[in-house]
N, C-alpha and C positions, 0 to 999 in steps of 0.2 A: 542271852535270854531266848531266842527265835532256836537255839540246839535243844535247849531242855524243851520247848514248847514244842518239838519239833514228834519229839518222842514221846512226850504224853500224849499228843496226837496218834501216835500209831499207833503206842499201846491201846490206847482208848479203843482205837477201830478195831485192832486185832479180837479185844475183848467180846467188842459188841459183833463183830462175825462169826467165835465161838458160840456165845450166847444163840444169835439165830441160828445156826444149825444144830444147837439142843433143842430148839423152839421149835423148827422143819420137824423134826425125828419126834418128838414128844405132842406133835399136833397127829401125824402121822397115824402113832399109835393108837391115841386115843381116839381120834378123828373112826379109826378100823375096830375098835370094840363098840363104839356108839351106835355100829348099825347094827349090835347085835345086842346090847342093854335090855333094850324093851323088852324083846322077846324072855332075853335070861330072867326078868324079872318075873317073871309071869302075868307081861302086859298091865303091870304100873301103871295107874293113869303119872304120878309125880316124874316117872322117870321117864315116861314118854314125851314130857317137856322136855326137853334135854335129847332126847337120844330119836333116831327115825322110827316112824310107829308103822310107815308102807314104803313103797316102791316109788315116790311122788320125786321131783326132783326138789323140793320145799325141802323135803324132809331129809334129802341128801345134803344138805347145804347145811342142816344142824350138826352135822358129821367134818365143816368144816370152820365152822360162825364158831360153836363152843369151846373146842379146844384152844383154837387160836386166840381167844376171849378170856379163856381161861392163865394160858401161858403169857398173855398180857400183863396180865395181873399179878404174876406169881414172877414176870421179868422185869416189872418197873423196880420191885426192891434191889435188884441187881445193876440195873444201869439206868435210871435215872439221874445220877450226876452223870453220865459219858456219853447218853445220848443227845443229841438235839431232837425237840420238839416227840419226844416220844409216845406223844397217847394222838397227837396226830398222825404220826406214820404210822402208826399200829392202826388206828382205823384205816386209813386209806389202805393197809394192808390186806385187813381184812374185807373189806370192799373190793379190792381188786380181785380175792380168792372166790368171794361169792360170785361176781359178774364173771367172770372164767368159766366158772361151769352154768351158770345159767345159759350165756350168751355159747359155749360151744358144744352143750349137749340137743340146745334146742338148734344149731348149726346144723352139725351134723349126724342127726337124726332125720331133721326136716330134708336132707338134701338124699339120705339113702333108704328112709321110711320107715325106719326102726331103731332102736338105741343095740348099740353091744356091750357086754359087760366088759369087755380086755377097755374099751376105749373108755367107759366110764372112769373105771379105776386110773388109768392113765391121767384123766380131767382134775381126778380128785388130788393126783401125788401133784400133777403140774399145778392146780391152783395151790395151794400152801407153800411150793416151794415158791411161785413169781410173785403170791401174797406178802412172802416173808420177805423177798427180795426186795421188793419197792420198798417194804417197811426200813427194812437197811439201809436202802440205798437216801432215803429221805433223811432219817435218824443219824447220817453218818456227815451229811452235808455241813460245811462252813457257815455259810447262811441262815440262820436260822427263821427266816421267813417264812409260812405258810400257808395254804388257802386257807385250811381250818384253825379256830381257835382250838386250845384245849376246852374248854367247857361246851361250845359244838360237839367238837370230838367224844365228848363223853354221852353226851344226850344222844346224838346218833347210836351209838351202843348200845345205850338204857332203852332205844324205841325199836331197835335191833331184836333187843333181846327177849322186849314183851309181843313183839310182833313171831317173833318164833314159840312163844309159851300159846296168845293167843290161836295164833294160826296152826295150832294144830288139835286146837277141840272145835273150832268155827272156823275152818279155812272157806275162803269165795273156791265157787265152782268154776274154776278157771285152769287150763293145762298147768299152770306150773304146778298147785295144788292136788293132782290127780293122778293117784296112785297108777303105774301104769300097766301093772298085772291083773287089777281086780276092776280098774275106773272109779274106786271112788275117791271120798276124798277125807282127810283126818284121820283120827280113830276110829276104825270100822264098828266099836261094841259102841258109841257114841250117836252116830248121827246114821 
């Protein structure tokens, strides 16, 4: 019994490792058209919920909350019986991708006085990938114990996701909200 058990175990993981690196690649992508939606729209207010409407780092961070949010969704129907605990790893996944670039664009900004675009981009590919990682690595575990419930996990999401719709027609005047080409802050034809 423990041979067969042995291999559906590995299948299972091998599955769900395929799975995240369609998830990495397909966050990726989307994550890299979202900063340019708005504009293709002809400045949408609907798709400016969704997509970055300035230079803010808020608004960079919807470049990396949506997709992943998205592929969440669109990867429970795939492995939901072979993950453990998957809408809790998946948040704390996506948690982990947002606090990455929050916590090291205002790093190392703060430390050389200015942002550069090469390391930006570099913040954005490294958070999605140790985002999707931890999600893995949580989703793949024996144990299926973990800090958050799923109905936590989902509420966080829900206040996630109205916190990115809100905050971007009434963001607080606070640097993370502040676009950093022009200083303002939301949608410029707005406020």
């Amino acid at each position: 019994m423990d041979f067969f058990e042995n291999i559906f175990n590995k299948i299972k993981k091998e599955k769900l490792l395929k799975l995240q690196l369609i998830v990495i690649l397909f966050s990726l992508i989307l994550g890299t058209l979202l900063h340019f939606t708005y504009e293709w729209s002809g400045e949408n207010l609907f798709v400016g919920s969704f997509s970055a409407v300035n230079e803010s780092v808020w608004e960079h961070l919807k470049l990396v909350f949506f997709p992943m949010l998205i592929a969440t969704i669109i990867e429970y129907f795939f492995v939901k019986d072979v993950a453990n605990n998957y809408i809790e790893a998946k948040t704390i996944g996506i948690f982990t991708a947002i606090s990455i670039i929050v916590v090291g664009f205002f790093t190392y900004s703060g430390i050389i006085g200015t942002s550069i675009i090469f390391i930006d981009i570099l913040l954005f590919i490294l958070s999605i990938v140790l985002g999707e990682y931890v999600a893995y690595k949580l989703m793949k575990r024996e144990d299926e114990s973990t800090v958050l419930t799923e109905s936590l996990s989902v509420i966080i999401l829900i206040f996630l996701f109205m916190c990115f719709v809100i905050f971007t027609y009434l963001p607080p005047e606070v640097n993370l909200f502040r676009d950093v080409t022009t200083g303002k802050y939301g949608i410029g034809n707005i406020r």
